[in-house]
C-alpha positions in Angstrom: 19.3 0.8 -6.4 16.0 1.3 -8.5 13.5 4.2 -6.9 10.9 3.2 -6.1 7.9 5.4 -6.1 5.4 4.2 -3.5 8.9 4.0 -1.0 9.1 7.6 -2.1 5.7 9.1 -1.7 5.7 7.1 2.1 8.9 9.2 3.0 8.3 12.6 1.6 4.7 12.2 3.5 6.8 11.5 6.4 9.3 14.7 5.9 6.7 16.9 5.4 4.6 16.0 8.6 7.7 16.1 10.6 8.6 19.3 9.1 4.8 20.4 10.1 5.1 19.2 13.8 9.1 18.4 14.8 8.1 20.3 18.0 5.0 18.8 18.8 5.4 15.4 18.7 1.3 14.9 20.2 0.0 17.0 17.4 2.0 14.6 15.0 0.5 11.8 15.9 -2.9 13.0 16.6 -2.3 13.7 12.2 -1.6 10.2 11.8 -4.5 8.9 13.9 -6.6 11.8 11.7 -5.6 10.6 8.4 -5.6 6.8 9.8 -9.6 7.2 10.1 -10.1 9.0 7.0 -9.0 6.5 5.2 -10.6 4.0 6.8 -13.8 6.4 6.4 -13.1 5.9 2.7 -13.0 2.5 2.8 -9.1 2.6 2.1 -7.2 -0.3 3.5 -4.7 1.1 6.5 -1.5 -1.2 7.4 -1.0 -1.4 10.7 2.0 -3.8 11.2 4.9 -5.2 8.9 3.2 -8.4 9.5 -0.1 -7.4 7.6 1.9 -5.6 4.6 3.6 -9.3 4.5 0.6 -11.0 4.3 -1.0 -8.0 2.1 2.0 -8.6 -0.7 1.9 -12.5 -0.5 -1.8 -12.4 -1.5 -1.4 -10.5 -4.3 1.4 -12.3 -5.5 -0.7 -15.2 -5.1 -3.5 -13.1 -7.1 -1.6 -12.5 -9.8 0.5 -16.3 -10.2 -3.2 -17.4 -10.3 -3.9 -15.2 -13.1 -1.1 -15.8 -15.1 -1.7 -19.2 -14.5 -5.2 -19.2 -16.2 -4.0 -16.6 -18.9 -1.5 -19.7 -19.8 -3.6 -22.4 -19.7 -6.5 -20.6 -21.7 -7.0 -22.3 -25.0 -6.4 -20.7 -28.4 -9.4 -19.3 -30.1 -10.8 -21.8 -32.8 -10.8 -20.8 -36.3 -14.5 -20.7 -38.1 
């Protein structure tokens, strides 16, 4: 299976703040609910749900089909 890195970042986050709070499960989520407003302080997009990474990934794919659309259709430069 290939790695992939944003997969990997999401679960060593997740390691390390269980490691942090494994035996206070409050405090843990209090974190998340901390880091959750900073980012959104910082104007950082937060997912909430699978159904808004869904539609989050199918919007950029759309972005980017778009773009290679016009990158295709764009017309070779004319010579002088």
């Amino acid at each position: 299976m290939k790695a992939n890195p944003i997969l990997e970042e999401v679960w060593r986050i997740k390691d390390e703040l269980s490691r942090e709070f494994a035996a206070d499960p409050d405090a843990y989520f209090a974190k998340l609910d901390e880091i959750t407003k900073a980012e959104e302080k910082a104007g950082r997009k937060v997912i909430r749900s699978a159904e808004e990474l869904r539609q989050l990934v199918a919007e950029k794919e759309r972005q980017h089909a778009e773009e290679s659309a016009l990158a295709l259709n764009d017309k070779p430069p004319r010579n002088p």
